[in-house]
C-alpha atoms as a printed R data frame, in Angstrom:
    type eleno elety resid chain resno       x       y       z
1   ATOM     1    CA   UNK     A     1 107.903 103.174  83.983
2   ATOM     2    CA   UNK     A     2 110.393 101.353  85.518
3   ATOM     3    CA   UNK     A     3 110.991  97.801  86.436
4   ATOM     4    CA   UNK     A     4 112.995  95.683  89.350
5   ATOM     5    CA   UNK     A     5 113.424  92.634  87.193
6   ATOM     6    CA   UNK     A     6 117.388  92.354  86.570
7   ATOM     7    CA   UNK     A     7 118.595  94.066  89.040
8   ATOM     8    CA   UNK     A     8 121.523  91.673  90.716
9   ATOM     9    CA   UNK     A     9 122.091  94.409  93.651
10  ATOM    10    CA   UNK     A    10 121.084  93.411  97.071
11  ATOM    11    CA   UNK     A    11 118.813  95.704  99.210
12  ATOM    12    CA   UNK     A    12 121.439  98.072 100.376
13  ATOM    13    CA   UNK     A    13 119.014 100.191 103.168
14  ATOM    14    CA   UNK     A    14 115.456  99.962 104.528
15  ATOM    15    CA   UNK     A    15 113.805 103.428 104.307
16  ATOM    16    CA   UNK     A    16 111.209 102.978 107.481
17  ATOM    17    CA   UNK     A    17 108.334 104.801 106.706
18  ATOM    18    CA   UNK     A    18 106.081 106.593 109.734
19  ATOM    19    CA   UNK     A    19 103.917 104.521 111.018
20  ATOM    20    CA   UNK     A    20 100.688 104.414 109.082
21  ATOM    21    CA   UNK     A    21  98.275 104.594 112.035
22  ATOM    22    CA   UNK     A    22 100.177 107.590 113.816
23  ATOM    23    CA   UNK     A    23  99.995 109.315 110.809
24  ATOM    24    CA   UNK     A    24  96.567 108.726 110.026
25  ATOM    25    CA   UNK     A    25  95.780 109.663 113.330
26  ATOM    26    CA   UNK     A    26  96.280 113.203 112.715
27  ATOM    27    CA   UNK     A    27  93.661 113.772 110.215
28  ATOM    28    CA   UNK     A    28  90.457 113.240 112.250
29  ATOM    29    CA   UNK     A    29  87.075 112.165 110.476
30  ATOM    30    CA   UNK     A    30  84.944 115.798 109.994
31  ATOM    31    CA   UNK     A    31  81.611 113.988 110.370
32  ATOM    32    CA   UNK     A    32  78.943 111.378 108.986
33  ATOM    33    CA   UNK     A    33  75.716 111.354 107.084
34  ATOM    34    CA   UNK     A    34  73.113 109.094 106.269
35  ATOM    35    CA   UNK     A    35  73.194 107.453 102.730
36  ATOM    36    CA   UNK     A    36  70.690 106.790 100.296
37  ATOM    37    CA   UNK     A    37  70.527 104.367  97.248
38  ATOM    38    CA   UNK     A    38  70.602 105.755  93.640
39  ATOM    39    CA   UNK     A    39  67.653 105.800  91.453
40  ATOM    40    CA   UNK     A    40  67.242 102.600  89.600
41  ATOM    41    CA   UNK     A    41  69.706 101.879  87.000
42  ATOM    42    CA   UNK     A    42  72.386 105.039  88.124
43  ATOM    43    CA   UNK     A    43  74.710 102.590  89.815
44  ATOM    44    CA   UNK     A    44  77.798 102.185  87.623
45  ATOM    45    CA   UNK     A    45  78.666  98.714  87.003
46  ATOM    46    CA   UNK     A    46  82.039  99.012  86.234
47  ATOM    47    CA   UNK     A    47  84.948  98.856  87.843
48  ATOM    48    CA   UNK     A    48  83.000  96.651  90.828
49  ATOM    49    CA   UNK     A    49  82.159  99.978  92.046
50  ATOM    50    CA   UNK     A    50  80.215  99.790  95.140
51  ATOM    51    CA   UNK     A    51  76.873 102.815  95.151
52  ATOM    52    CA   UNK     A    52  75.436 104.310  98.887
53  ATOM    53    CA   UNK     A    53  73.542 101.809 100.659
54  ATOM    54    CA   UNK     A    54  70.280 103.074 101.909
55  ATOM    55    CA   UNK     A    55  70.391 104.503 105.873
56  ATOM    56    CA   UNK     A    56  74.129 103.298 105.570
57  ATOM    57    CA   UNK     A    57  76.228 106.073 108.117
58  ATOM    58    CA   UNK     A    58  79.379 106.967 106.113
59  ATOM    59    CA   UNK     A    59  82.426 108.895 107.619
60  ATOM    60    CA   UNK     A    60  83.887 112.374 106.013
61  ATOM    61    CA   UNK     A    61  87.239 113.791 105.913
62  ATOM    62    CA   UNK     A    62  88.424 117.788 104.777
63  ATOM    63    CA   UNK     A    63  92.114 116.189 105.439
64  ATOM    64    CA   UNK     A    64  94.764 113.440 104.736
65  ATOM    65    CA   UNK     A    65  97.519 111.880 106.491
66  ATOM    66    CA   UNK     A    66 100.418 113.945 105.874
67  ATOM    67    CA   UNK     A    67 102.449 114.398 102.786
68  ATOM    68    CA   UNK     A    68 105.887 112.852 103.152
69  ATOM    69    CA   UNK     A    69 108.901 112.479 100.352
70  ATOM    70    CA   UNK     A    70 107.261 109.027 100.031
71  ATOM    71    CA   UNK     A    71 103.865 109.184 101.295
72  ATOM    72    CA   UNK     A    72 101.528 105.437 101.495
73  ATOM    73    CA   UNK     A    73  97.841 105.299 100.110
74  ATOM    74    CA   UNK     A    74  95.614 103.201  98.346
75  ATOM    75    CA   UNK     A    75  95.696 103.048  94.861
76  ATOM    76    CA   UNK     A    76  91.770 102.105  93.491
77  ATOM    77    CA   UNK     A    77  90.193 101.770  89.726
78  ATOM    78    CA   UNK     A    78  88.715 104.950  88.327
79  ATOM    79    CA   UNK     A    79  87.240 105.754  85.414
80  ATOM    80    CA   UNK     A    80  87.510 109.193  84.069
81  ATOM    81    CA   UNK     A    81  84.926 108.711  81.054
82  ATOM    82    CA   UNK     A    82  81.650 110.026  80.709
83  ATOM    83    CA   UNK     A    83  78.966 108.175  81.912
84  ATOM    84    CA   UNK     A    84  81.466 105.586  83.479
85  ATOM    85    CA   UNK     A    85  81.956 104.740  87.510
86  ATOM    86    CA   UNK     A    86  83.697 108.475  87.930
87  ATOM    87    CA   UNK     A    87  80.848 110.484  88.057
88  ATOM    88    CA   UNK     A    88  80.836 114.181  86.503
89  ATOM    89    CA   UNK     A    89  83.820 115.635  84.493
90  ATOM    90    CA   UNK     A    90  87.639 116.064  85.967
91  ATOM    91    CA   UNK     A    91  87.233 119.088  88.744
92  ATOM    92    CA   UNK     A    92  90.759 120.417  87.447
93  ATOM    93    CA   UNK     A    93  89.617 120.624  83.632
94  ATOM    94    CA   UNK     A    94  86.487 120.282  83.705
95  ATOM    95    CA   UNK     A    95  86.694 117.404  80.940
96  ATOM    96    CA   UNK     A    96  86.618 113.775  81.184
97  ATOM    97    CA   UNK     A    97  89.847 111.272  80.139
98  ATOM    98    CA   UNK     A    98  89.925 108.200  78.388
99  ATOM    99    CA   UNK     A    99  90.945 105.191  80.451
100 ATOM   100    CA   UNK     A   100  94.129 104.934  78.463
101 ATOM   101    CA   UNK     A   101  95.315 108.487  80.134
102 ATOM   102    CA   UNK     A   102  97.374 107.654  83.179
103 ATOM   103    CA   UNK     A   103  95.372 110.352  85.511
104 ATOM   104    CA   UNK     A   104  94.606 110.211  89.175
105 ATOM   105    CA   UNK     A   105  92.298 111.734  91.850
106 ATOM   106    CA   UNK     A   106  93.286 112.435  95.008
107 ATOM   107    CA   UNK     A   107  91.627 112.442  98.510
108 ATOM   108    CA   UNK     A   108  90.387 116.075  99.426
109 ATOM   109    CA   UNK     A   109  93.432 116.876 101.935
110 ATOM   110    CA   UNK     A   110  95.856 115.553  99.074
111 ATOM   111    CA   UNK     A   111  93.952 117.320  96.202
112 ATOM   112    CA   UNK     A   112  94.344 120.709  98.488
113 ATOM   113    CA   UNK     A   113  92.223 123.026  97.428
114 ATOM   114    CA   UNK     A   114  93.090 122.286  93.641
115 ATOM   115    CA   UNK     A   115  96.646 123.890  94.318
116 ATOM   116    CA   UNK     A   116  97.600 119.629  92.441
117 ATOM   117    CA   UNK     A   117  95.755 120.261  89.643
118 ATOM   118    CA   UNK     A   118  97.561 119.040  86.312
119 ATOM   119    CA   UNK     A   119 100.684 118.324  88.613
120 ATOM   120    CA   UNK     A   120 101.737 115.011  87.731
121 ATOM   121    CA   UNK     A   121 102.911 112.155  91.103
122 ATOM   122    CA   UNK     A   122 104.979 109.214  90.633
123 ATOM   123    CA   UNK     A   123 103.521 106.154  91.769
124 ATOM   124    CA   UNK     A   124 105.605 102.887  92.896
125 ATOM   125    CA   UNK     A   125 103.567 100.023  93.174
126 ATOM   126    CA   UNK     A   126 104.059  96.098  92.372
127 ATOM   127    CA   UNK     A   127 107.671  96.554  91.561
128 ATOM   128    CA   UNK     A   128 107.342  99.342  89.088
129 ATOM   129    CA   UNK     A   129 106.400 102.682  88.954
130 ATOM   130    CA   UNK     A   130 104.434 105.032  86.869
131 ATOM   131    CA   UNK     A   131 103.929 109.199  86.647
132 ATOM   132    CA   UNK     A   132 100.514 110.614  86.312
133 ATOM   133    CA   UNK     A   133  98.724 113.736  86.203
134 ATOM   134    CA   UNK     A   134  96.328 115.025  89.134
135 ATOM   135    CA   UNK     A   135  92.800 115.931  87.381
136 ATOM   136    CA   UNK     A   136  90.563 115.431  89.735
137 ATOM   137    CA   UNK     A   137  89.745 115.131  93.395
138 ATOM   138    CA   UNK     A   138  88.145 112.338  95.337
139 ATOM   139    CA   UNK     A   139  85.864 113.668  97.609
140 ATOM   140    CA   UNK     A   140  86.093 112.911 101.611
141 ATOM   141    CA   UNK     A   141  83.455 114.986 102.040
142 ATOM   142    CA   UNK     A   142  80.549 114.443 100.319
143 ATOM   143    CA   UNK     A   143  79.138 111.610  98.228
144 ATOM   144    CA   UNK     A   144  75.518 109.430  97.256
145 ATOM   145    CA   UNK     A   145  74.859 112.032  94.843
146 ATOM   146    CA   UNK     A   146  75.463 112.138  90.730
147 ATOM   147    CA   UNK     A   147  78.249 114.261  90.863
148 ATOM   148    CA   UNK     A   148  80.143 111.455  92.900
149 ATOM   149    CA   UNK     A   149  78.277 108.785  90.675
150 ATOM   150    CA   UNK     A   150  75.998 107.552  93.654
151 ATOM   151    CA   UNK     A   151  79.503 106.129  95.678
152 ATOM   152    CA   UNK     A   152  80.164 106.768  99.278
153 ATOM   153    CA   UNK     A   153  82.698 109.363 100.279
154 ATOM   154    CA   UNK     A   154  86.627 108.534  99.858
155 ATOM   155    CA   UNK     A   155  88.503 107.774 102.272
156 ATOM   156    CA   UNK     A   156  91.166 109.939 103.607
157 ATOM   157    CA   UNK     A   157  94.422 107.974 101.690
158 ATOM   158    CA   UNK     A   158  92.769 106.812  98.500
159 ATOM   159    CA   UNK     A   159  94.737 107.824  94.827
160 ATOM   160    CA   UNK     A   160  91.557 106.757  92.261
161 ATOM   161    CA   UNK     A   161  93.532 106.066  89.076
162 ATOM   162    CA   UNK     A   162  92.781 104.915  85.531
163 ATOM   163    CA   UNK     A   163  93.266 101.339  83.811
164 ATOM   164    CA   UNK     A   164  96.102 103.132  82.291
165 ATOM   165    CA   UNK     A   165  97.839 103.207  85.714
166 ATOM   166    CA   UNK     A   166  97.366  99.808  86.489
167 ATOM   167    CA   UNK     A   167  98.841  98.437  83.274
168 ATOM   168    CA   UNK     A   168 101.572 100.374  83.570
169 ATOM   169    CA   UNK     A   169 102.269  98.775  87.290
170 ATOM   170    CA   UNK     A   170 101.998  95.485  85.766
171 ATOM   171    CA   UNK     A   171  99.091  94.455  88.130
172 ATOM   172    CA   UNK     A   172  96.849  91.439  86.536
173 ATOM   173    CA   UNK     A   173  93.643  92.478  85.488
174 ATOM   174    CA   UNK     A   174  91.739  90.281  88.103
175 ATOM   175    CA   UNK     A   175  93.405  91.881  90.545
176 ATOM   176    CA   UNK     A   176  92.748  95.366  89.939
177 ATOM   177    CA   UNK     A   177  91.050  97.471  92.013
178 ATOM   178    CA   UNK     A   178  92.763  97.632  95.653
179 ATOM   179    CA   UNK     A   179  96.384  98.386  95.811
180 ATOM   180    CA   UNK     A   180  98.982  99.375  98.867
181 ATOM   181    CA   UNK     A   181 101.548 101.179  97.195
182 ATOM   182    CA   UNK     A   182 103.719 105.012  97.546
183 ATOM   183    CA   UNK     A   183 103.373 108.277  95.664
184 ATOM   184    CA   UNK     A   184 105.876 111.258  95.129
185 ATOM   185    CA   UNK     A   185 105.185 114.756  94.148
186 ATOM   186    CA   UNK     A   186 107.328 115.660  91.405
187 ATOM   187    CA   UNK     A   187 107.926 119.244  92.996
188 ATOM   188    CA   UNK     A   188 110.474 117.947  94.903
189 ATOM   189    CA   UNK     A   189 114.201 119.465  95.575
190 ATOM   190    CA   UNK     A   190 116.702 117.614  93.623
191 ATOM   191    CA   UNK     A   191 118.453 116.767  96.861
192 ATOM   192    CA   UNK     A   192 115.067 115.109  98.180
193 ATOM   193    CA   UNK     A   193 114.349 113.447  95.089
194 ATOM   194    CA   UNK     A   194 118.255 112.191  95.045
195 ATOM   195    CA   UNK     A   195 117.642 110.973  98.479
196 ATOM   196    CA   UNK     A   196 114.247 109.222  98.280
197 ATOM   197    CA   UNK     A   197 113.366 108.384  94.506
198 ATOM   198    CA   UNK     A   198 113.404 104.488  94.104
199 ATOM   199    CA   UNK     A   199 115.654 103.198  91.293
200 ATOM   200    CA   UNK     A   200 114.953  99.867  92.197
201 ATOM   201    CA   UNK     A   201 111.526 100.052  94.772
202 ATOM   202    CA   UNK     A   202 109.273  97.724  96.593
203 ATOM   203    CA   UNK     A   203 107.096  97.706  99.446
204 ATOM   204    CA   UNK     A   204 107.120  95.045 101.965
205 ATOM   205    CA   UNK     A   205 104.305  95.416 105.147
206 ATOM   206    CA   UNK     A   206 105.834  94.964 108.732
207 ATOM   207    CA   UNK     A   207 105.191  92.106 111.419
208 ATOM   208    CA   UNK     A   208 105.324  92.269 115.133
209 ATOM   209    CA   UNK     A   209 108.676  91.355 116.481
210 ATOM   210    CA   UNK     A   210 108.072  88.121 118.506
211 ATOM   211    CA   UNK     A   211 107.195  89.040 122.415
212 ATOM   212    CA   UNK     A   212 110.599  90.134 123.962
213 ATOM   213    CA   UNK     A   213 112.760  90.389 120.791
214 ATOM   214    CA   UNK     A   214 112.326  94.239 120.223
215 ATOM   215    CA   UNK     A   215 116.071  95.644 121.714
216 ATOM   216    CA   UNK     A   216 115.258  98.376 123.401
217 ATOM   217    CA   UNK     A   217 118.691 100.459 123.279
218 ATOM   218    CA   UNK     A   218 119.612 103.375 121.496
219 ATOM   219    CA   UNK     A   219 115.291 104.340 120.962
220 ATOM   220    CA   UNK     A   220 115.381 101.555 118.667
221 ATOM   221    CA   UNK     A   221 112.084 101.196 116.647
222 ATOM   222    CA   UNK     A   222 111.007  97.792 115.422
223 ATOM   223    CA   UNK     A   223 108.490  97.220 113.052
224 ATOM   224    CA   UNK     A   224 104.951  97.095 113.692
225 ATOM   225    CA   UNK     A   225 102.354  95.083 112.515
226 ATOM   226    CA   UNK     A   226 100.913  95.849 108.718
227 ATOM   227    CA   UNK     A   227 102.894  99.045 108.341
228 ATOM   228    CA   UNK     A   228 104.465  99.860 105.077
229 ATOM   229    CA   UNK     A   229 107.963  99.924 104.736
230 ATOM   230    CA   UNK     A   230 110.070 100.485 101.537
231 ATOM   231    CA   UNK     A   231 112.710  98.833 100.482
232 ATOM   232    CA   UNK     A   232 115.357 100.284  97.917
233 ATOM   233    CA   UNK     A   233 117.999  98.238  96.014
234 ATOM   234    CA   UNK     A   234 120.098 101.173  95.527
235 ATOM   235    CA   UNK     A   235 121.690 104.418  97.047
236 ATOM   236    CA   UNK     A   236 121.848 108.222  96.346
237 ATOM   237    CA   UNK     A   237 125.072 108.733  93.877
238 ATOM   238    CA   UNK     A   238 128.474 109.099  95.897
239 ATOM   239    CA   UNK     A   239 130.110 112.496  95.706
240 ATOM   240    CA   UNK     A   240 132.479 114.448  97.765
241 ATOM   241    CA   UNK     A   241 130.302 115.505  99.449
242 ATOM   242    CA   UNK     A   242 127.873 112.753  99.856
243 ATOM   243    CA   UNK     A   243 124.924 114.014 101.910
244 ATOM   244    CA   UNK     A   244 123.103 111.368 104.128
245 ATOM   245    CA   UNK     A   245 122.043 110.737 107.835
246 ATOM   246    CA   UNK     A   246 123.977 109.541 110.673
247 ATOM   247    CA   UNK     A   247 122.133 107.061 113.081
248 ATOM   248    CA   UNK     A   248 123.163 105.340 116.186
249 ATOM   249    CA   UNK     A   249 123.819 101.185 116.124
250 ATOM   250    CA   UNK     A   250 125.442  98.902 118.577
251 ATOM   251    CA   UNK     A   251 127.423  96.075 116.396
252 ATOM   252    CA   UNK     A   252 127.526  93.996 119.421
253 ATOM   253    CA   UNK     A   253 125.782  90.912 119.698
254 ATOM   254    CA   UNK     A   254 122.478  90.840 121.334
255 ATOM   255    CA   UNK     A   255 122.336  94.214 120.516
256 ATOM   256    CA   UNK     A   256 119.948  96.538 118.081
257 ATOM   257    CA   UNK     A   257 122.297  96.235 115.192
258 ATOM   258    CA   UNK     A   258 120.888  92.859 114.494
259 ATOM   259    CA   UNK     A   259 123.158  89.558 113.443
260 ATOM   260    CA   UNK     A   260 127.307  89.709 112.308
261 ATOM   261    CA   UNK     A   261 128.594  92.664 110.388
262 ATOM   262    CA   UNK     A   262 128.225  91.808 106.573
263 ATOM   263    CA   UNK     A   263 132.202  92.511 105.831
264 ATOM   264    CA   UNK     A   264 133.383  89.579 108.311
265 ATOM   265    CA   UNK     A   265 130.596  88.003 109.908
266 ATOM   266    CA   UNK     A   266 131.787  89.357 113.380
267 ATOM   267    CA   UNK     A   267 130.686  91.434 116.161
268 ATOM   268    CA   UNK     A   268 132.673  94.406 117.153
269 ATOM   269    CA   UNK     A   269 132.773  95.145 120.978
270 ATOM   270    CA   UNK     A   270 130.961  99.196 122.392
């Protein structure tokens, strides 16, 4: 786990994420069916889990947004003990976890096929960040029933993770169960992990630029409303050969590049 607090460095970069929508956009709901309530006294109380409403339509997915070296979700409370708001046993082990066992379960396009299984994901969240292990999948497709402990079908970009998790992100008790935050597979190259593991993470979620304020040289891209961005207070290690990427920026004022140059609060003519 690893904390902000301390760290004196200011926000060197801003790491713009894809846009959220645009991403979810490519992973299309599969269908709908009709709900039905769960026999009396089979709704998990727990967890403020919410059972299938009764002629309710709920949406299906078989896929997720895409998988990026920093990929956005949301992070719910899960419990992987028997007889609690998780349902039937972990699909990877076919066992169930105490809540003090940071382990997740990921959408269906996420979970792919099983080929996460007992992989373990870094999660940033709140200012801190946690690794986990994959057990189980939550299921876009399917749901009402006892194996999915009478709740409605996931969504496509839900991570259901213990109490365990959430302690470890430092989120208050009251507010746990709803969380906007990024996870990592740990399969990563050491190059991509270099370039996109936050030492020093946040999130921050994007505004509208006010009506006419967007600068439209150079394809710049402004932010756009509720998006998730992350912010780093750090860069990848310097070497001789210091890998990064090059992007275009006017420094001229009125321009895309924003107010004075840091070094002397100037602007430096095209």
């Amino acid at each position: 786990m690893e904390s902000l607090f301390g760290l004196p460095i200011i926000i060197c970069f801003l790491l713009v994420l894809p846009n959220i929508l645009s991403t979810k956009a490519q992973c299309v709901p599969s269908g709908t069916f009709t709900g039905t309530s769960p026999p009396p006294g089979q709704c998990p109380s727990e967890n403020d889990s919410d059972c299938c409403v009764q002629g309710e339509l709920y949406t299906t997915y078989r896929c997720s947004p895409q998988v990026w070296p920093l990929t956005p979700a949301t992070l719910r409370l899960n419990s992987f003990r028997k007889g609690n708001d998780g349902g039937g046993p972990s699909e990877c082990d076919n066992q169930y976890h105490p809540d003090d066992d940071p382990v997740v379960a990921l959408s269906t396009g996420w979970f792919d096929s099983r080929s996460r299984c007992m992989k373990f994901i870094n999660i940033y969240g709140n200012g801190h960040s946690v690794r986990a292990m994959v057990v189980d999948e939550c299921d876009s497709t399917a749901g009402c029933d006892g194996d999915h402990g009478y709740q409605p079908p996931c969504s496509n970009d839900v991570v259901d993770a213990s109490s365990a998790v959430w302690r470890a992100l430092g989120v208050p008790e009251r507010n746990w169960g709803d969380l906007s935050f990024l996870w990592q597979k740990q399969s990563l190259s050491r190059r991509t992990v270099s370039l996109a593991y936050p030492s020093g993470f946040d999130t921050l979620t994007g505004v509208d630029p006010p009506p006419g304020q967007c600068p439209t040289e150079n394809d710049s891209d402004c932010c756009t409303q509720g998006a998730t961005y992350a912010i780093f207070l750090c860069s990848p290690s310097v070497s001789s050969q210091t890998p990064a990427t090059l992007r275009i920026n006017s420094f001229e004022e009125g321009k895309d590049g924003g107010g004075p140059s840091a070094c002397d609060n100037q602007y430096v003519p095209f």
